[in-house]
DOVOKE-459055 format. One line per 10 residues: number of its first residue (from 1); their letters; for each residue x, y, z of C-alpha. Coordinates in Angstrom, 1 decimal. Example, Ala and Ser with C-alpha at 12.3 -4.5 7.8 and 13.67 -1.06 7.14 Angstrom:
REM DOVOKE-459055
1) AS) 12.3:-4.5:7.8 ~ 13.7:-1.1:7.1 .
END
This chain:
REM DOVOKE-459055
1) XXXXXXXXXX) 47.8:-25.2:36.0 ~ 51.1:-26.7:37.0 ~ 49.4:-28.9:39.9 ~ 46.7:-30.4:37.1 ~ 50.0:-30.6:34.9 ~ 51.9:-32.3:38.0 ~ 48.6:-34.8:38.3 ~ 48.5:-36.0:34.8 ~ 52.4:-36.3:34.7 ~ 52.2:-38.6:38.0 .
11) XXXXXXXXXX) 48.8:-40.6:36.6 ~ 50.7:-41.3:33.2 ~ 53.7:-42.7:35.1 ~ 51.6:-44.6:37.1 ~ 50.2:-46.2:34.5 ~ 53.2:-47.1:32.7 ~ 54.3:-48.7:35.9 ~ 51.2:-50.3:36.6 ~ 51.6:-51.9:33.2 ~ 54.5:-53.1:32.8 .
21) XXXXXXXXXX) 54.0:-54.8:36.2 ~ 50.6:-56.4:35.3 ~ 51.9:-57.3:31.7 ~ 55.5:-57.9:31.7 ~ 54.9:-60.6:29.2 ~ 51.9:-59.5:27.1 ~ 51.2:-56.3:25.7 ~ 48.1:-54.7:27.8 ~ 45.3:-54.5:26.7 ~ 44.1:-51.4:24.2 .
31) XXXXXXXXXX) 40.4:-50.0:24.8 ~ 38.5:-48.8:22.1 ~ 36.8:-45.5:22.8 ~ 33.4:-44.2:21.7 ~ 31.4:-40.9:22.8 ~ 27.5:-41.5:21.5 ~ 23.9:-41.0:22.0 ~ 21.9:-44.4:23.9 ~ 18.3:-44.4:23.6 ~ 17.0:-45.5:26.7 .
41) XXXXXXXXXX) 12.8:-45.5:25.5 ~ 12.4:-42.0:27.2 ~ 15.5:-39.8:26.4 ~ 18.8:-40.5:25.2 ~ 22.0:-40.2:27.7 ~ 25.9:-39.5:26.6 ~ 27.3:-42.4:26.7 ~ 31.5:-42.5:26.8 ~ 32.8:-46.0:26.6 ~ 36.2:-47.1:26.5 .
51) XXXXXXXXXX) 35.5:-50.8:25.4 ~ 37.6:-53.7:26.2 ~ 36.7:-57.7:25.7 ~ 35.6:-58.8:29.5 ~ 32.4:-59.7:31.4 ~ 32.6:-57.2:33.8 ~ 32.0:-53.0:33.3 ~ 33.1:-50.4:35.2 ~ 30.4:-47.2:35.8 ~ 31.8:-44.0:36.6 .
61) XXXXXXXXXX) 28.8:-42.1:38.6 ~ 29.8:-38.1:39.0 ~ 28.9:-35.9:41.5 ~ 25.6:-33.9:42.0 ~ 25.7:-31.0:39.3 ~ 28.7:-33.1:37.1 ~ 29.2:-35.4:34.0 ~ 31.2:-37.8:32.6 ~ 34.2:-35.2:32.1 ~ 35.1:-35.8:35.9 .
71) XXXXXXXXXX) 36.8:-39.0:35.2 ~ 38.3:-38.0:31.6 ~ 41.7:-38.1:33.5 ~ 41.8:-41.3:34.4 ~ 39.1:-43.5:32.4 ~ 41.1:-45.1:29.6 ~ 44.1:-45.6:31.3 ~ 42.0:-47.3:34.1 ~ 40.3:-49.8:31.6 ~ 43.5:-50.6:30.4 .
81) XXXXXXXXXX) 45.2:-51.2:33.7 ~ 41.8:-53.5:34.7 ~ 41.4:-55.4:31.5 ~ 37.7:-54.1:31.5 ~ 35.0:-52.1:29.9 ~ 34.8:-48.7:31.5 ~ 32.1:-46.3:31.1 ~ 31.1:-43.3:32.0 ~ 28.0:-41.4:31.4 ~ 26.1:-38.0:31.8 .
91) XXXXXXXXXX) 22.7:-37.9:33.9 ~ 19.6:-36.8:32.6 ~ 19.9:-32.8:32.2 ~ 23.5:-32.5:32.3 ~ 26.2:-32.3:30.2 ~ 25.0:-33.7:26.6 ~ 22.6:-35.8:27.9 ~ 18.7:-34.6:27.2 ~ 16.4:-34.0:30.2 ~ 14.1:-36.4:30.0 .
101) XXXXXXXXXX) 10.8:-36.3:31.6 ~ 9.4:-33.6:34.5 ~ 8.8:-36.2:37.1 ~ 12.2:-38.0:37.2 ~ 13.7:-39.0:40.9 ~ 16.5:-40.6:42.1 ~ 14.7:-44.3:41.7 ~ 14.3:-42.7:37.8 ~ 17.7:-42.0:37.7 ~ 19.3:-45.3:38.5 .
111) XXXXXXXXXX) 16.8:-47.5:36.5 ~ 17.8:-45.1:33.6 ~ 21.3:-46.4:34.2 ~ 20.0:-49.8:34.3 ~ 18.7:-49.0:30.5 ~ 21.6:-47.8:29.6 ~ 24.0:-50.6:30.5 ~ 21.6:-53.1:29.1 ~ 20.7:-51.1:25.6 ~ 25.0:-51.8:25.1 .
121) XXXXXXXXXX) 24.4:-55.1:26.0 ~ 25.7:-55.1:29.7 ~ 23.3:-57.3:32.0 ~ 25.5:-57.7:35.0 ~ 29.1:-58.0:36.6 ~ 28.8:-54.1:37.6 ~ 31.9:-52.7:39.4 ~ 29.9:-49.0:40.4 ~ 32.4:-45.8:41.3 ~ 30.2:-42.8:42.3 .
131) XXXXXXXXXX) 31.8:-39.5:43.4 ~ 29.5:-37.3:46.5 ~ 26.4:-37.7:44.7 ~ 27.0:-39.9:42.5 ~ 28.3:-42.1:45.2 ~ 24.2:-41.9:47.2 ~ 23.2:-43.4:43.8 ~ 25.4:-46.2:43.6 ~ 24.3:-47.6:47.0 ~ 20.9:-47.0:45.8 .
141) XXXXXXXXXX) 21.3:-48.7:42.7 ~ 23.1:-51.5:44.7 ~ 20.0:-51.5:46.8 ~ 17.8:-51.9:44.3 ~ 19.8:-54.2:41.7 ~ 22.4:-56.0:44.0 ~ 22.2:-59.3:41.9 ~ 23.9:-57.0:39.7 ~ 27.0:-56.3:41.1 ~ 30.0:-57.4:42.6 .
151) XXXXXXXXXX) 32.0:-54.2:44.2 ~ 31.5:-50.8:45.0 ~ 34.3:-47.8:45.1 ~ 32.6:-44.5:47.1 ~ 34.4:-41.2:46.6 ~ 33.2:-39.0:49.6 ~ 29.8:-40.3:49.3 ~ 26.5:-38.8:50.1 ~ 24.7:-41.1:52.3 ~ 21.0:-41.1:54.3 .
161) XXXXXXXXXX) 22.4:-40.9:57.8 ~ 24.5:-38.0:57.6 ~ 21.8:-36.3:55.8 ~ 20.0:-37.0:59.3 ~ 22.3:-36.1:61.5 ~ 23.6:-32.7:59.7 ~ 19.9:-31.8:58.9 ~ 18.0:-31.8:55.0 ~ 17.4:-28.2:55.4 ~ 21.5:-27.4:56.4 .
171) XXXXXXXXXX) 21.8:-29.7:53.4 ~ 19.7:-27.9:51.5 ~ 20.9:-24.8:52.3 ~ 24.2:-24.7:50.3 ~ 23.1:-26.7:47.5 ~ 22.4:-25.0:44.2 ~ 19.1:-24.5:43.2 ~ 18.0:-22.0:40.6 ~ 14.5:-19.4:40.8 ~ 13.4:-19.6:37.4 .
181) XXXXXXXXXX) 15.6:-22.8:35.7 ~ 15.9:-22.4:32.2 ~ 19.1:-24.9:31.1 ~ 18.6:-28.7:30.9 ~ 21.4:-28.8:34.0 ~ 19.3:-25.9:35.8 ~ 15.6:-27.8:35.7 ~ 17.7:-30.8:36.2 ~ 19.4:-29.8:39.4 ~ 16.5:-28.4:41.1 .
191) XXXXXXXXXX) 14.7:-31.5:40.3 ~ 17.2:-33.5:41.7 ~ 17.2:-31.3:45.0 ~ 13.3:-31.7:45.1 ~ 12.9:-35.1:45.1 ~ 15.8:-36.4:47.5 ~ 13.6:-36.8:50.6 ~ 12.6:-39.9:48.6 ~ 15.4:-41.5:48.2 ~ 16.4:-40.6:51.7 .
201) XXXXXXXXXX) 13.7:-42.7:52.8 ~ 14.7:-45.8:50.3 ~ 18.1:-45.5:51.7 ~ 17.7:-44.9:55.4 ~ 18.8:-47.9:57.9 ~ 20.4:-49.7:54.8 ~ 23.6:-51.0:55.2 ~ 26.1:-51.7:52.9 ~ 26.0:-55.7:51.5 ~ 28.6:-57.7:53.7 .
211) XXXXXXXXXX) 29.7:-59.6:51.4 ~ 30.5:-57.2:48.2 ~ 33.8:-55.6:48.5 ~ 34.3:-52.0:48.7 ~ 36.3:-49.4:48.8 ~ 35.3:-46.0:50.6 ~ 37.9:-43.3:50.0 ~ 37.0:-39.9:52.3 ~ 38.1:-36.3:52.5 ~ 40.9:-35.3:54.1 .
221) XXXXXXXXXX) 39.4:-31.6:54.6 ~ 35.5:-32.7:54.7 ~ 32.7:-30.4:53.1 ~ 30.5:-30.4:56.0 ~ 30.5:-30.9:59.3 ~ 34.1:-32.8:60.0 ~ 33.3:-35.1:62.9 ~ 29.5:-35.8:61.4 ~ 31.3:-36.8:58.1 ~ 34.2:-38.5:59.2 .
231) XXXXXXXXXX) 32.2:-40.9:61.4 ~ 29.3:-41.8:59.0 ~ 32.0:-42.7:56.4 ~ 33.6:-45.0:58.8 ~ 30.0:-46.7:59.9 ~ 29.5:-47.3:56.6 ~ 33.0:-48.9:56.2 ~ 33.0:-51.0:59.7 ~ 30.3:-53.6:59.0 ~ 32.5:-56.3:56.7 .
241) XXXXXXXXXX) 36.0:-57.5:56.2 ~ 35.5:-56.6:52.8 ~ 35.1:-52.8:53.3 ~ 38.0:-50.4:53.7 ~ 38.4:-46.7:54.0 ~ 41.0:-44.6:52.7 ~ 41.8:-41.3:53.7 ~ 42.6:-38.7:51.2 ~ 44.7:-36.5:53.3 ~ 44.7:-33.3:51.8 .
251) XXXXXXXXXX) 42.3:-33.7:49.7 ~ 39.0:-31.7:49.6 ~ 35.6:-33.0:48.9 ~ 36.7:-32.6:44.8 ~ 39.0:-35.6:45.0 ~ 38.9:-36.4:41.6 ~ 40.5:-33.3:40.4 ~ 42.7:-33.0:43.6 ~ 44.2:-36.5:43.9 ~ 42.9:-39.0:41.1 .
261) XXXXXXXXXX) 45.8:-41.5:41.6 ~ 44.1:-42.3:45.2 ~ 40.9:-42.9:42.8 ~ 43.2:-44.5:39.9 ~ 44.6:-47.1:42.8 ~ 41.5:-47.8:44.8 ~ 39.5:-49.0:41.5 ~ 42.2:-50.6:40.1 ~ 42.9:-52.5:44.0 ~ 39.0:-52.9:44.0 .
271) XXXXXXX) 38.9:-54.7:40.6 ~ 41.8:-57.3:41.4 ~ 39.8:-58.5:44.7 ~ 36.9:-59.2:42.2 ~ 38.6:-60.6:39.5 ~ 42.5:-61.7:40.5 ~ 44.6:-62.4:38.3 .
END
């Protein structure tokens, strides 16, 4: 309790720093949060949007088995410190968010996204943050929409060629899956388990874009194997002068709860190399 305490104490200083610096002479900007329902055609997804005037949006992407509660910490305060619209969201079968249909893979999961940004009017000028996870289907959604955006921050990301090296059944091994699912989040865990060799095959031999800027924060302590980690996280990072990887020393594979000022930062760095001021 005290450390989470300690954590919100240092994020709120932070961000009373942060703007003051940014808008010594103007007052900063004041989002306007909502937590609704969006229709996407199929189901409808939890939407939590902390809305600010500007062309570009900010998509927080959670971790395998999370929702849109993982960035509460840090969401308003980081749309405030960007001048942008932030929002974050809960996948199909967790959190608030309904199922949706039986057949629904990772290439399902990212166009629902896609639907969801464009049912709020959001066509473009996507800044993507995805946690683990979440952070496998941001460079799949950069992969398959990459006129779409313009920066990418990875939180210990999943990717296709650690999965290779470390081995899908390892993988599978100590991930969740449930005998006889009867919870939205249960049917949609082991779905999303199931249907991962797909996406591995979408994803495998893809680089990151050269050009788009990103940020790659990675464990301190990994989750897996340590070396395997480590060095596909720096792969990914090494191919561009526009990609750069933090360490989270300390930090375990839940960096969000363990350090989100490192998070807080590396978005708000990552958004003034797209848009500076």
């Amino acid at each position: 309790m005290r450390g989470s305490v300690l954590r919100l104490i240092i994020i709120g200083c932070f961000a009373s720093f942060m703007t003051s610096c940014i808008n010594s002479e103007t007052q900063a900007p004041q989002a306007v949060t909502t937590d609704t329902l969006v229709d996407i055609g199929t189901h409808k997804l939890r939407v939590v949007l902390s809305d600010i005037k500007s062309e570009y949006t900010i998509v927080l992407e959670a971790g395998g088995g999370r929702y849109s509660d993982a960035y509460k910490a840090i969401q308003d305060t980081l749309a405030e410190l960007t001048g942008m619209n932030v929002m974050s969201y809960d996948r199909s079968g967790f959190g608030k968010s309904e199922l949706g249909p039986d057949k629904f893979n990772a290439l399902d999961e990212v166009a629902a996204l896609k639907k969801c940004l464009e049912a709020q009017g959001f066509k473009d000028q996507f800044i993507l943050v995805g946690h683990s996870y979440g952070g496998f289907l941001i460079q799949l959604f950069t992969s398959q929409y990459p006129e779409l955006v313009c920066g990418l921050v990875l939180i210990d990301p999943m990717n296709a060629t650690f999965v290779d090296r470390f081995g899908l059944d390892t993988l599978n091994a100590v991930t969740p899956y449930f005998e006889n699912p009867t919870k939205n989040h249960e049917k949609a865990g082991n779905r999303m388990v199931d249907h991962f060799p797909e996406s591995l095959e979408i994803m495998r031999g893809k680089e990151l874009p050269e050009e788009m800027p990103v940020i790659l924060i990675t464990a301190g302590n990994p989750p897996f194997s340590p070396e395997i980690w480590r060095k596909c996280h720096e792969e990914m990072a090494m191919n561009s002068e526009q990609h750069k990887m933090i360490i989270a020393e300390g930090s375990n594979h839940d960096i969000l709860s363990e350090n989100p000022e490192i998070v807080l930062n590396a978005i708000v760095e990552l958004a003034q190399m797209i848009e500076p001021e």
